[in-house]
C-alpha positions in Angstrom: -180.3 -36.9 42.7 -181.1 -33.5 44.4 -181.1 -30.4 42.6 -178.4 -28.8 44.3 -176.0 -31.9 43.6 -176.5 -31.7 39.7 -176.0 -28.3 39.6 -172.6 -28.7 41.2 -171.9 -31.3 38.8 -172.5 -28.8 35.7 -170.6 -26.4 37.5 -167.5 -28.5 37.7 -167.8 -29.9 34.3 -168.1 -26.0 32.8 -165.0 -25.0 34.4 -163.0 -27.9 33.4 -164.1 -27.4 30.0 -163.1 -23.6 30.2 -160.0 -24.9 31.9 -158.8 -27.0 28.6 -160.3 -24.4 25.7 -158.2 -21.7 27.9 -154.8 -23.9 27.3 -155.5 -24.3 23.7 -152.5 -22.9 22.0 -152.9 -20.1 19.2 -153.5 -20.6 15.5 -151.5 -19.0 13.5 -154.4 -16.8 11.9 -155.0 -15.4 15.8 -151.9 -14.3 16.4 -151.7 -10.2 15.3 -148.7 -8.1 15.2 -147.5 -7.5 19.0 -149.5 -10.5 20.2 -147.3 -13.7 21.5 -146.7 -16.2 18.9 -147.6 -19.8 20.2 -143.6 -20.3 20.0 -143.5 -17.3 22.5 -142.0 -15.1 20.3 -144.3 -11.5 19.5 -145.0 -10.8 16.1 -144.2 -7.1 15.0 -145.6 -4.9 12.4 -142.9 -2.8 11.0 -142.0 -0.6 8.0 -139.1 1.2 6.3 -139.5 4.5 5.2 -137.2 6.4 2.4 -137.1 10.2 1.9 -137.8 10.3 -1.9 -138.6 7.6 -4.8 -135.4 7.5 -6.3 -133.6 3.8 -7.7 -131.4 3.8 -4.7 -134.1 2.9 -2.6 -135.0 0.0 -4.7 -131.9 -1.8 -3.2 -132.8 -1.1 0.4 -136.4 -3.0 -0.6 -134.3 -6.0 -1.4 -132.6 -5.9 2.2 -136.2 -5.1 3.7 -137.5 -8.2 1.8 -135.0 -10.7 2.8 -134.5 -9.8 6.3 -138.5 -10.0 6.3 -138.5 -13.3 4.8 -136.1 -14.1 7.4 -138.1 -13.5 10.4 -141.4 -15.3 10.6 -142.5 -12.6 13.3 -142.6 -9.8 11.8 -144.4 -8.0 8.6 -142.9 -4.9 7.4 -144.2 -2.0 5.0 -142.0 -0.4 2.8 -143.5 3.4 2.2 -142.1 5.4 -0.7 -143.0 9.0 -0.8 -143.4 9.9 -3.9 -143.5 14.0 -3.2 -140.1 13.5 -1.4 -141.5 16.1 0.6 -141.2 16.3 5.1 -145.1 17.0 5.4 -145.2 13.7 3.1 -143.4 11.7 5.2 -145.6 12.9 8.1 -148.8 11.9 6.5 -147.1 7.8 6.0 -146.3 8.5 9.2 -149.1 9.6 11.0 -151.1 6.3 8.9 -148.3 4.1 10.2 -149.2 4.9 13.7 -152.5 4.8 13.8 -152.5 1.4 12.2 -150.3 -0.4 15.3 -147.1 -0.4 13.8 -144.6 -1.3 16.0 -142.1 -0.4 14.6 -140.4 2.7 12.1 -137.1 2.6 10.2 -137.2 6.5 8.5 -134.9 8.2 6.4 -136.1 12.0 7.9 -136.0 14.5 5.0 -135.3 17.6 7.4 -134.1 16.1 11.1 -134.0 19.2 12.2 -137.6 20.5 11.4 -139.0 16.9 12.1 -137.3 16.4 15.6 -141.1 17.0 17.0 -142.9 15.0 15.0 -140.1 11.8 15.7 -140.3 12.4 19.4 -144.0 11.9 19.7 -143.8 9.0 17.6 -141.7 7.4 19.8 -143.7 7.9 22.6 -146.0 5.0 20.4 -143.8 3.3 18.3 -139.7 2.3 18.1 -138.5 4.7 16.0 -135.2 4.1 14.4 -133.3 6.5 11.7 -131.5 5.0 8.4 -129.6 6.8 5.7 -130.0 10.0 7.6 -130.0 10.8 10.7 -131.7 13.1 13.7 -129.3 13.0 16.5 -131.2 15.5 18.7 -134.4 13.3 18.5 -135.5 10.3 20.6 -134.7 7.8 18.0 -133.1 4.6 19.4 -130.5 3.9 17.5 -129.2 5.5 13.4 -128.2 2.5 10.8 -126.5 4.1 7.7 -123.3 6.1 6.3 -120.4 8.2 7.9 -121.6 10.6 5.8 -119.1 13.3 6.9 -116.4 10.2 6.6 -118.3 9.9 3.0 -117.7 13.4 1.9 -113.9 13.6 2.7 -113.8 10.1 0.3 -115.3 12.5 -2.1 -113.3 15.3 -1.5 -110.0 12.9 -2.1 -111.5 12.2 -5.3 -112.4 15.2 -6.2 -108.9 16.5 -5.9 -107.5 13.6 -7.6 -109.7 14.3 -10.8 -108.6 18.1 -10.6 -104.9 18.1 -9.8 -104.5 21.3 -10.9 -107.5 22.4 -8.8 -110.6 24.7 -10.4 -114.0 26.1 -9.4 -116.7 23.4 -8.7 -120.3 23.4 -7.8 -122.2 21.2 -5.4 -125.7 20.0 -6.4 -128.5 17.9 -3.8 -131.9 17.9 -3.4 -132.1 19.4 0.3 -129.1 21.1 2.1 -131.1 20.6 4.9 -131.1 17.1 5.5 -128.2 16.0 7.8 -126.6 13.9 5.3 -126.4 16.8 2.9 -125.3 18.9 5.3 -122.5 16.6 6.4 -121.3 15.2 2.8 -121.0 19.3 2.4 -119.1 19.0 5.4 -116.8 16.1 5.0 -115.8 17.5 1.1 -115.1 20.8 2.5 -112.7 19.3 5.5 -110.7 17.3 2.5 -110.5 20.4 0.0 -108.9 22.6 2.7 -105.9 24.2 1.6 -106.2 23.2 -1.9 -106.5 24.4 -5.3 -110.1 23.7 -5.6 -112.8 26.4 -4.8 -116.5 25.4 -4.4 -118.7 28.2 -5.5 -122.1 26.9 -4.4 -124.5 24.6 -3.5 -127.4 24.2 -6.1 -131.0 22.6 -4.4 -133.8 20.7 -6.5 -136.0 19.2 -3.4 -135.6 16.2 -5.5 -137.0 17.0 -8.9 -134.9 15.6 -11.4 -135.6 18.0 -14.1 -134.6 20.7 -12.0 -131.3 18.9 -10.9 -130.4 18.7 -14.4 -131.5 22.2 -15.5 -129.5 23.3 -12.1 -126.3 22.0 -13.8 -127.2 23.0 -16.9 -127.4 26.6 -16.2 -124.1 26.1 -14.0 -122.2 25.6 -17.1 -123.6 28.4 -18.8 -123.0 30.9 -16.2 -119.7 29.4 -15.0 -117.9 28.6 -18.8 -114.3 27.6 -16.3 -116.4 25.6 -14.3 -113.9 22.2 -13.1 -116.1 19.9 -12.4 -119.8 19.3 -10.9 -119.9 16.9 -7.7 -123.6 15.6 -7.1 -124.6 14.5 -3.4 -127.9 12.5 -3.6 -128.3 9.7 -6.0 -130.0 11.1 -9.1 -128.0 14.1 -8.9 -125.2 11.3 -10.9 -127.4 11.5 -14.0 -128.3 14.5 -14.1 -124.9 16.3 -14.0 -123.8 13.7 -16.9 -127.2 14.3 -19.2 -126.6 18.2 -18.6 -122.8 17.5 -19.6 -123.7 15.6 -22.5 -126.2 18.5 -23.8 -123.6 21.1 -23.3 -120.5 18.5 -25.4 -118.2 18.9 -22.7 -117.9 15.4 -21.1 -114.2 14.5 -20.4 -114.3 18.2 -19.8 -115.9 18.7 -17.0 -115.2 16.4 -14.5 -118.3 14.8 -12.5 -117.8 13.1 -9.5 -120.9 11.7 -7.0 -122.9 9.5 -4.9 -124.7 6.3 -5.2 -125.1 3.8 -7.6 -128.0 4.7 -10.0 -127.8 3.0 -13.6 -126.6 5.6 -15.7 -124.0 6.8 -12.6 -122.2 3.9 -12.9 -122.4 3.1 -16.8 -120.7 6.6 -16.5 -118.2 5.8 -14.5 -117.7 2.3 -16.5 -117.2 4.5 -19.9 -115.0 7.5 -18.0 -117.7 9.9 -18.4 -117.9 10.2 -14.4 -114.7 10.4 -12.8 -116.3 8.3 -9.2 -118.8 7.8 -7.2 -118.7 7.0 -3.3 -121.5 4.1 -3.5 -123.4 3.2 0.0 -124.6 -0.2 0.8 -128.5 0.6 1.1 -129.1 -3.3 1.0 -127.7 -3.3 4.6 -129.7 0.0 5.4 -132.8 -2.4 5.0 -131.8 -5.2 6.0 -130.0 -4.2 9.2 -133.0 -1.9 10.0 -135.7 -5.0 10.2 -133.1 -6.7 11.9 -132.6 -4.4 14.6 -136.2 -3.2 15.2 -137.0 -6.9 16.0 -134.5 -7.6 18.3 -135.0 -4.2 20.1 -138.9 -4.6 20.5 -138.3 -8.4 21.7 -136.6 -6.7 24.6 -132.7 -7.3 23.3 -131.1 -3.8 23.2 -127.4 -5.4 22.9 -127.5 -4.3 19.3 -127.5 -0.8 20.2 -123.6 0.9 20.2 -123.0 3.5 23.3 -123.2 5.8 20.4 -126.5 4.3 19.1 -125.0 4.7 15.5 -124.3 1.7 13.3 -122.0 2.9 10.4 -122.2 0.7 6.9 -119.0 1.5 5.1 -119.0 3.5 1.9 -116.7 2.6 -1.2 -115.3 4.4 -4.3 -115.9 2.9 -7.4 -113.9 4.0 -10.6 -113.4 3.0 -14.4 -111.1 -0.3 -12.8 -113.6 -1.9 -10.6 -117.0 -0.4 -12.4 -118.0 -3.7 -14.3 -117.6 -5.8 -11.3 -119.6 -4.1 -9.4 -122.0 -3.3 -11.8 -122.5 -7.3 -11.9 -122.8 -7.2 -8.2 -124.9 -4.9 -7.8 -127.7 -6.1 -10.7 -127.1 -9.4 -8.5 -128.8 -7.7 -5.3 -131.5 -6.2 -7.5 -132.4 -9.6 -8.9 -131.3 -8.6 -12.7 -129.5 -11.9 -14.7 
C-alpha cells in the first residue's frame, strides 16, 4: 500500500473519531453556570442580596432555598451584609461580579446614592431590585412591597390606636432608603387632617442598640409622647424593650413593621398595637424565579411597570397566634 494511501486512511479515521467525541453530550460536572445544560437549558449563577442582617431576612433565605431547590439550573448565593452599610453592599457586589454571576436580586440600602454603581452592574450582570427599590436605575424589573400603599395601612392603624390623636415619633434605620422614605410617605398621606402629629424621624443606620436608645430618649424628652411607630424590622423590639424599661407599655402605643419574634409576641400579648407584616418568603423566592426566566430569554414576567407588588397584611392581638404558627412553619420551627 503506498504511502500516500495510508496516510489518507489515518486521516479519515481521525476525523471520524473527532466527529463522534465532538457529539458526545455533557456531563453534568462540565457544565458551569451560563454554559448549556445537556437538556439545553443554561445554568445560572445567581444570588440574593439583603441590606442588613436582621431576622426578617432569614425568611427570604427560605424562599431563596426552595425556589433554588426547584430549579436544577441555577445556584444562588445568599450575601448578608453584616455592616448594613452601601459601601458594604458594593464590596459583595463588586465580588459577585467578578466571580460570573449571572445574576443579582439586591435590596439597595441608598438607591439614590447607588444608582451608579447598579447601572454598571448591569452592563455585566441582570440586576434586579427586592424589598426596595431604585426606579431611576437600570434594574429590570423590582419584586417587593407597596411600601407607600404599606405606610397608609400603618397610618390607619396608627389612628385607630390613637383615636383621640397625640404626638408620635417615627424610628428606621436609613431615611434614605426608598422604602423608608415611602412608608414615611404613605403614613403621612393617611394621618392628614387628623389628630395625630409626628414630631420626627429618629435614624440608627441599623444598630439596634441605638434604635432602642433612640426611643428611649424619645420618652424622656417627649413625657406626652402617643405612641412610637417603627419602620424597619428590629425597630418592633426595640420600641417595646425601651417601653418596657421606661413602665409605660399599654401606655404608649407601638405600632410597626415586620414580623421579628419579639414584634409579634408583642402584638400576641397587646403590648404592640400592630404590625403591617411583608411576605419576604415571596421576595426570595419570586426573585430566583424571575432572574431565571429572564436570563433564559423569557421577559413575559416583567409588568409594563417592571414592579411586582407582594401584598402586605396587618396582624393584631386576633389573628397573632395563627400567624405566629404560620410563620415558624416557613422558618422550619415545629
Amino acid at each position: 500500500m503506498k504511502l500516500s494511501r495510508i496516510i489518507a486512511i489515518s486521516a479519515c479515521i481521525l476525523a471520524v473519531g473527532l466527529l463522534i467525541v465532538a457529539c458526545q453530550p455533557k456531563t453534568s460536572t462540565e457544565n458551569k453556570a451560563g454554559n448549556t445544560a445537556g437538556d439545553g437549558k443554561k445554568n445560572f449563577k445567581l444570588a440574593f442580596v439583603t441590606n442588613n442582617s436582621s431576622d426578617f431576612w432569614t425568611i427570604a433565605r427560605k424562599g431563596v432555598e426552595k425556589a433554588d431547590t426547584e430549579l436544577d439550573n441555577v445556584t444562588v448565593e445568599f450575601k448578608m451584609p453584616g455592616e448594613g452599610t452601601a459601601a458594604e453592599q458594593k464590596r459583595i457586589i463588586d465580588d459577585l461580579v467578578s466571580t460570573g454571576t449571572n445574576g443579582i436580586a439586591i435590596s439597595p440600602k441608598d438607591p439614590d446614592n447607588q444608582t451608579q454603581m447598579l447601572n454598571d452592574t448591569a452592563k455585566k450582570a441582570l440586576v434586579i431590585t427586592q424589598d426596595s427599590d431604585a426606579p431611576n436605575s437600570d434594574r429590570a424589573l423590582y419584586i417587593g412591597t407597596d411600601n407607600i400603599a404599606a405606610g397608609r395601612q400603618v397610618g390607619e392603624l396608627i389612628k385607630e390606636a390613637l383615636p383621640d390623636g397625640g404626638k408620635i415619633m417615627l424610628f428606621v434605620g436609613s431615611s434614605d432608603a426608598r422604602n423608608a422614605a415611602e412608608r414615611t410617605q404613605g403614613i403621612r398621606e393617611a394621618l392628614k387632617d387628623s389628630k395625630v402629629e409626628i414630631i420626627d424621624i429618629r435614624t440608627d443606620e441599623t444598630d439596634r442598640a441605638r434604635a432602642k436608645a433612640n426611643a428611649a430618649d424619645t420618652l424622656v424628652k417627649y413625657p406626652d409622647i402617643a405612641a412610637l411607630i417603627g419602620l424597619w424590622s428590629y425597630n418592633g423590639p426595640a420600641i417595646l424593650n425601651a417601653v418596657k424599661d421606661a413602665g409605660k407599655v399599654g401606655e404608649v402605643k407601638i405600632v410597626c413593621f415586620d414580623e421579628e419574634d419579639e414584634t409579634l409576641e408583642g402584638v400576641k400579648d397587646g403590648s404592640i398595637y400592630a404590625t403591617v407584616v411583608q411576605q419576604p418568603f415571596e421576595f426570595g423566592y419570586q426573585s430566583v424565579i424571575a432572574m431565571n426566566k429572564i436570563l433564559g430569554g423569557d421577559k413575559s414576567i416583567i409588568p409594563a411597570n417592571k414592579q411586582i407588588v407582594v401584598p402586605t397584611l396587618t396582624v393584631k392581638k386576633d389573628g397573632a397566634e395563627e400567624f405566629i404558627k404560620k410563620i415558624n412553619t416557613l422558618r422550619g420551627r415545629n
